[in-house]
C-alpha positions as MATLAB code, in Angstrom:
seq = 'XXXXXXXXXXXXXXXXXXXXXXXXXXXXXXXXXXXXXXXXXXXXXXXXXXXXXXXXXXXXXXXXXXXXXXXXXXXXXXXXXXXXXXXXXXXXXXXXXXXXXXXXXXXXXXXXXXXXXXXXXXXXXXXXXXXXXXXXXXXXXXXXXXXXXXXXXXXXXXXXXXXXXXXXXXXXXXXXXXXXXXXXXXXXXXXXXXXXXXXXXXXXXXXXXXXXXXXXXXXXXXXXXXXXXXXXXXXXXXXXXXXXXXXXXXXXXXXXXXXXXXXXXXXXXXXXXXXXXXXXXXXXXXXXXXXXXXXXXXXXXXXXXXXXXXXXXXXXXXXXXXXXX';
ca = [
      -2.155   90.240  -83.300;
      -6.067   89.201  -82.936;
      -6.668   85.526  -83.922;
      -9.030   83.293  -84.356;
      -8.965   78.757  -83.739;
      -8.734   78.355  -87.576;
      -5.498   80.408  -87.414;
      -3.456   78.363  -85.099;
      -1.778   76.063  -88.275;
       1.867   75.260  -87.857;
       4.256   75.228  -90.683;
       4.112   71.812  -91.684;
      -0.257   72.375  -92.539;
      -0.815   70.785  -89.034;
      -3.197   72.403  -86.471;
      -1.507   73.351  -83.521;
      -3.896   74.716  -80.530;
      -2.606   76.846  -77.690;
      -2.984   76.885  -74.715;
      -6.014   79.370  -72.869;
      -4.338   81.697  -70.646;
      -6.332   82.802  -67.782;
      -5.850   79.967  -65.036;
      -7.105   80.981  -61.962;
      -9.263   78.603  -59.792;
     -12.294   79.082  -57.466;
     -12.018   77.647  -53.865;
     -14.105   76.135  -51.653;
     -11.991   77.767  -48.910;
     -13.523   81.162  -47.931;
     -10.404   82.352  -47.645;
      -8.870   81.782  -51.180;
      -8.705   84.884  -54.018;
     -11.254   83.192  -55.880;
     -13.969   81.840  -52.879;
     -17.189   79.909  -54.284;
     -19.756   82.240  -53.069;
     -23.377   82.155  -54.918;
     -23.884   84.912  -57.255;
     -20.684   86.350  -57.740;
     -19.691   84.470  -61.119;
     -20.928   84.315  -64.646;
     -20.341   81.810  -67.387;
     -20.029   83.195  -71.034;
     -20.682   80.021  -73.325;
     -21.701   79.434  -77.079;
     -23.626   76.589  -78.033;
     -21.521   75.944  -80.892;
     -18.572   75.226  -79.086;
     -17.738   71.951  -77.350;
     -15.685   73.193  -74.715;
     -17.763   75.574  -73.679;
     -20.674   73.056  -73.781;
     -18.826   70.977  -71.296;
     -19.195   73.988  -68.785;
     -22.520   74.129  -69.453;
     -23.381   70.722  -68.854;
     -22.118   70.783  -65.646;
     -23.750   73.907  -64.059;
     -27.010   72.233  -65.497;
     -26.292   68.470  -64.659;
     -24.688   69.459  -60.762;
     -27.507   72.039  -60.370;
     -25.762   75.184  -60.274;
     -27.546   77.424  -62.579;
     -28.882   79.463  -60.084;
     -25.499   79.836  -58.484;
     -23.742   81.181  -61.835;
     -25.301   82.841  -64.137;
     -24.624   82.501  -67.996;
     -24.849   84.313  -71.000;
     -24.933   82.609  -74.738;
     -23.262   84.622  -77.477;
     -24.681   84.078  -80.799;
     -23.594   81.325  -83.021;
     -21.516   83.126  -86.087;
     -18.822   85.111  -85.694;
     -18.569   88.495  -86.652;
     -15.722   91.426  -86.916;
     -14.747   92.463  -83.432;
     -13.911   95.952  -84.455;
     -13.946   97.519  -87.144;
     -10.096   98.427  -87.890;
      -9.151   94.928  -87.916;
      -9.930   91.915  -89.940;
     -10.617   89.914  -86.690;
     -13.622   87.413  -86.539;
     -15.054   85.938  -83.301;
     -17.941   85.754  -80.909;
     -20.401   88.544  -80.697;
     -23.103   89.238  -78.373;
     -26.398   89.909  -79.892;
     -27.585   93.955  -79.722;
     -31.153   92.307  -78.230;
     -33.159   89.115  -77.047;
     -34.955   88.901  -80.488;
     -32.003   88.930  -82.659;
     -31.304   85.470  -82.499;
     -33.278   82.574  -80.477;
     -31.145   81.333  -77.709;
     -28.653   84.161  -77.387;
     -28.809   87.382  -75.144;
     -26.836   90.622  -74.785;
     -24.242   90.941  -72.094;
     -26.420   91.413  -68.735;
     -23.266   92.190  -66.956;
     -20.760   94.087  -68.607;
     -22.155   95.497  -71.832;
     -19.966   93.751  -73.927;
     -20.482   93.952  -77.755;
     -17.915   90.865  -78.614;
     -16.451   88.629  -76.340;
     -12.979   89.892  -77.249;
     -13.855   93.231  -75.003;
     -14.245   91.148  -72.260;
     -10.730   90.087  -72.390;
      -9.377   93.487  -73.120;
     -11.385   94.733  -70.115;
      -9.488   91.991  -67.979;
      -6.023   92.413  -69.530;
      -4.974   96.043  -71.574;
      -2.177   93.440  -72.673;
      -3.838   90.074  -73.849;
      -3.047   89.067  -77.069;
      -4.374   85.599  -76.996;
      -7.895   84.362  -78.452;
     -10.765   85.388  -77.753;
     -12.309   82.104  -76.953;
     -15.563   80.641  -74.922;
     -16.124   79.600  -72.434;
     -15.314   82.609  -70.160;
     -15.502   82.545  -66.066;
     -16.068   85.616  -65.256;
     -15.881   87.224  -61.415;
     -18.248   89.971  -60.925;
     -16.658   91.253  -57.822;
     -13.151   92.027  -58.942;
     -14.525   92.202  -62.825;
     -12.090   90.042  -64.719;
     -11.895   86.488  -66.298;
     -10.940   83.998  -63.294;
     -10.801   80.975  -65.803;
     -11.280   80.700  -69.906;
      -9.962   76.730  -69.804;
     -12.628   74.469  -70.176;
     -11.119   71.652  -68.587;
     -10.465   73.446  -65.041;
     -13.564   75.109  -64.943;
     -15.731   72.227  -65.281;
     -13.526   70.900  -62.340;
     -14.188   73.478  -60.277;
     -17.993   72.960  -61.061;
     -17.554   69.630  -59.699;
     -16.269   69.937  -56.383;
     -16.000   73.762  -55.354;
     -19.434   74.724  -55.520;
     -20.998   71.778  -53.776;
     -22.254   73.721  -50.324;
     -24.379   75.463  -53.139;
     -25.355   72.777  -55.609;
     -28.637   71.225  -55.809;
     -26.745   67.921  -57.244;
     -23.230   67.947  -54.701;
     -23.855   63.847  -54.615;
     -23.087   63.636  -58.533;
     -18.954   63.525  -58.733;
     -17.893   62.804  -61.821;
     -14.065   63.114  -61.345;
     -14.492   60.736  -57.932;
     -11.362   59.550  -55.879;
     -11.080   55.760  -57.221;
     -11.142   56.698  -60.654;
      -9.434   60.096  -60.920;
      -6.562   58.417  -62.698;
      -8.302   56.145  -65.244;
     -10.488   59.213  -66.171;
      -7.166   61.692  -66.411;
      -5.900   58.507  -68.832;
      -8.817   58.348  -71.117;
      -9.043   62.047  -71.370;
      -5.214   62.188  -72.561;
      -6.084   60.186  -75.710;
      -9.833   60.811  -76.386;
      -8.481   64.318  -76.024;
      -5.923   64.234  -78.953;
      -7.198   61.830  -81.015;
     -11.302   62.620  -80.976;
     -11.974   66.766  -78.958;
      -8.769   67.708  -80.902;
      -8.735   65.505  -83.169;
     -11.806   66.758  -85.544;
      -9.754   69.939  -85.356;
      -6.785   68.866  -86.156;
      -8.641   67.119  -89.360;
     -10.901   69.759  -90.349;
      -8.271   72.792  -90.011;
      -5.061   71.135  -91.554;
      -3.824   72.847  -94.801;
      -1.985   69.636  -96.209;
      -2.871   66.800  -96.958;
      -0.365   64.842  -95.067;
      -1.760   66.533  -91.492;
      -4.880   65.615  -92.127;
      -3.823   61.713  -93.388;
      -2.234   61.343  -89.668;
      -5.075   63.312  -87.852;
      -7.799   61.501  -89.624;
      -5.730   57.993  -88.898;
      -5.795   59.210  -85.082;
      -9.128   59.932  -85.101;
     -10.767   56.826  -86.312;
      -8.424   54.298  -84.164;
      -9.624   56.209  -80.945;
     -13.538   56.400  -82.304;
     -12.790   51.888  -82.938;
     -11.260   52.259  -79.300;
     -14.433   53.808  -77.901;
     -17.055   51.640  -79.810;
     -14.963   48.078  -78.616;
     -14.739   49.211  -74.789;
     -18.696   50.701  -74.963;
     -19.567   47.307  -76.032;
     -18.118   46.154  -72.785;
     -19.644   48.635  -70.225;
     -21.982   51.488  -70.471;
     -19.923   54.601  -69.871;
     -15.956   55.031  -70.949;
     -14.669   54.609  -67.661;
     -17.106   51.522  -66.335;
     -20.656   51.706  -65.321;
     -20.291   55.178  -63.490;
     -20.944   58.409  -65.125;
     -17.825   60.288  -65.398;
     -16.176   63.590  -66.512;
     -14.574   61.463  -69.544;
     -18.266   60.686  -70.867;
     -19.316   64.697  -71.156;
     -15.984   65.643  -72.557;
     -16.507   62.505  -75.424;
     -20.309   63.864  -75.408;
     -19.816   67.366  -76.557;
     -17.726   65.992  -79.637;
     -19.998   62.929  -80.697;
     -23.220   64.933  -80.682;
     -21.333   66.909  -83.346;
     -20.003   64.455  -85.466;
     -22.396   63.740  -87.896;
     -24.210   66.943  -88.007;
     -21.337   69.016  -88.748;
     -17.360   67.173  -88.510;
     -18.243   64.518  -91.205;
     -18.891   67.082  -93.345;
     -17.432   70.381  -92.554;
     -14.150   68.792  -91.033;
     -13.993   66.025  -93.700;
     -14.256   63.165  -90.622;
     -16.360   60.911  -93.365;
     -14.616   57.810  -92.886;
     -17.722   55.831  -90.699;
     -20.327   58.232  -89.195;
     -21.323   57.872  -85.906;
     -24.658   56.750  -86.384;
     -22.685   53.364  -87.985;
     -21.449   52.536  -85.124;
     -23.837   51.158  -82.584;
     -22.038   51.244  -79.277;
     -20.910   54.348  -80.112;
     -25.094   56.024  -81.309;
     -26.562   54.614  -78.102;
     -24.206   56.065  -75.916;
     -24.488   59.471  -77.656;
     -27.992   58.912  -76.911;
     -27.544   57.547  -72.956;
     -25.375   60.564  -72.196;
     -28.358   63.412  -74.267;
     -30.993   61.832  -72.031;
     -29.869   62.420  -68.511;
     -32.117   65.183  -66.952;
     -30.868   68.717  -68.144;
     -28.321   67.549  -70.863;
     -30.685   68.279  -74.192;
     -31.025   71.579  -72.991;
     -27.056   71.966  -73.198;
     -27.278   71.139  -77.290;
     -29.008   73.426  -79.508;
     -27.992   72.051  -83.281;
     -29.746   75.299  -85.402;
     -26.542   77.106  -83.356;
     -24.262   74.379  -83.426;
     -24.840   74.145  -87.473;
     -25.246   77.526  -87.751;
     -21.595   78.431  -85.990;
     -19.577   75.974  -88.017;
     -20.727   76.260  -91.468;
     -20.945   80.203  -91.154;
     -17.712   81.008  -89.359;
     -15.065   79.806  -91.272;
     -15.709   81.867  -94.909;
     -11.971   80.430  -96.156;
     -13.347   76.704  -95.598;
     -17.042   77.552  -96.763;
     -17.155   80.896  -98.228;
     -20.857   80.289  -99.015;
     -21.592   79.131  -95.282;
     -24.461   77.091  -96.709;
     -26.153   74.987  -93.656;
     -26.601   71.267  -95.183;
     -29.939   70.043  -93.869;
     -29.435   66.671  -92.428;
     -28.894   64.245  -91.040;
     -31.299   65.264  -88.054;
     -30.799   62.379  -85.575;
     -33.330   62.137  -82.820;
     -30.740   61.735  -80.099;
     -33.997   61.666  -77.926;
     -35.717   57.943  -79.124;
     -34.539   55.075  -76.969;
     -31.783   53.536  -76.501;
     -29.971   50.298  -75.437;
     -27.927   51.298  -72.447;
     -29.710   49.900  -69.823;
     -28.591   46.493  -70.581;
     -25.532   47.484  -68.096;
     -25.489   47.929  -64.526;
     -24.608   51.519  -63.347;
];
């Protein structure tokens, strides 16, 4: 049965993601089933999602745009097809129907979901973004954003314009995987887990969850200027993509109101840090990020009515710089 995120609630009114199912990796070998060649791959991303955001980030921050191509979908979901009640992510029918999204240049694809019928007759998983997609043997390699932005990192650096930047590097590989494990579940999922649980009770212990790891954050950012030390790391853009959303659309929509991020000031000015490195403001567009959340999810806001604030100029300065990096 077709499904969307909002779906995935467990009997108890707790959110309960599953896992992405397409796991293959790309290789720097030459020799692997995947190889890193130049060209051959294409991202599928929506700028409303934070997971697929994290992909995006890296092809821009590593310089590998012009090694994989990528496509936007646009921001609302829509029906899939029309004998189901499915919702998901659609491709616009041309360049003009909405700014910042484009038609499928390489498969024709009306809806994300037919690219995942086109890769597996048999899939009955979501439909989710991001997608790595292989050109050559035309099929998903990869639709988990944590692997793929690994293999951004590291497989593709023969090609990238930015190999020097690692940001999962040797020394630290196991402080980042330890930060990840709780920023994941208690701040990525965590808004999730707030904003989608059907009981009250769910949401007490998600939004209790939530807020100690968002304290944890601010009181080790007063410390040092990234999560992991004074080195930009894969932890920081997965904590990004979440933050940059947080007041614009979880404090509302997901009913994360507790403290806003913009009260706490290790916390802004990190948000702001990680939005100014070169490329990274081009991976946020907030009309689509807005426009996805409130619009998507009729049985949350049937109305989808787009509040208008709070507009924070992520770009005005900032007081990083007082640590060493």
């Amino acid at each position: 049965m077709s499904r969307s995120s909002i779906e995935e609630v467990s009997e108890s009114g707790a959110f309960a993601r599953t896992p992405s199912k397409f796991r293959n990796f790309v290789s720097h070998d030459p020799n692997s089933p995947f190889p890193a060649e130049s060209g051959r791959y294409h991202l599928y991303i929506g700028y409303g999602c934070p997971w697929a955001c994290r992909c995006l980030s890296y092809l821009r921050i590593k310089g590998l745009d012009k090694v994989i191509s990528f496509t936007v979908v646009k921001s609302e979901w829509e029906k899939t097809k029309e004998n189901d009640e499915h919702i998901g992510w659609v491709f616009p029918s041309s360049d003009d129907e909405e700014p910042g999204a484009e038609p499928d240049p390489i498969n024709g694809a009306k809806t994300v979901r037919e690219l995942y019928e086109l890769a597996s007759r048999d899939y009955n998983g979501k439909y989710s973004v991001p997608v790595l997609w292989d050109k050559k043997l035309n099929t998903i390699v990869n639709n988990e954003s944590s692997e793929i932005i690994r293999m951004l990192n590291s497989e593709f650096n023969d090609l990238a314009e930015n190999a020097a930047l690692d940001l999962y590097p040797p020394h630290l590989k196991s402080k980042i995987d330890e930060v990840n494990e709780w920023i994941y579940e208690g701040i990525n999922n965590g808004v999730y887990r707030c904003g989608f649980a059907k009981k009250q009770g769910p949401y007490n212990e998600a939004i209790e969850k939530l807020y100690k790891a968002l304290d944890r954050c601010e009181e080790i950012l007063s410390r040092q200027r990234y999560i992991c030390g004074n080195t930009l790391t894969e932890a920081d853009i997965r904590l990004f993509v979440t933050l940059i959303r947080f007041d614009e659309v979880y404090a509302v929509h997901f009913k994360c109101n507790k403290r806003l991020i913009r009260e706490y000031p290790n916390l802004l000015n990190y948000t702001k840090d990680i939005f100014q490195i070169p490329d990274m403001s081009s991976t946020v567009n907030m009309d689509h990020i807005k426009r996805h959340y409130y619009g998507s999810h009729p049985s949350m806001d049937p109305f989808g009515i787009i509040p208008v604030g709070p507009n924070i100029d992520y770009s005005s300065p900032h007081d990083r710089s007082r640590f060493s990096s």
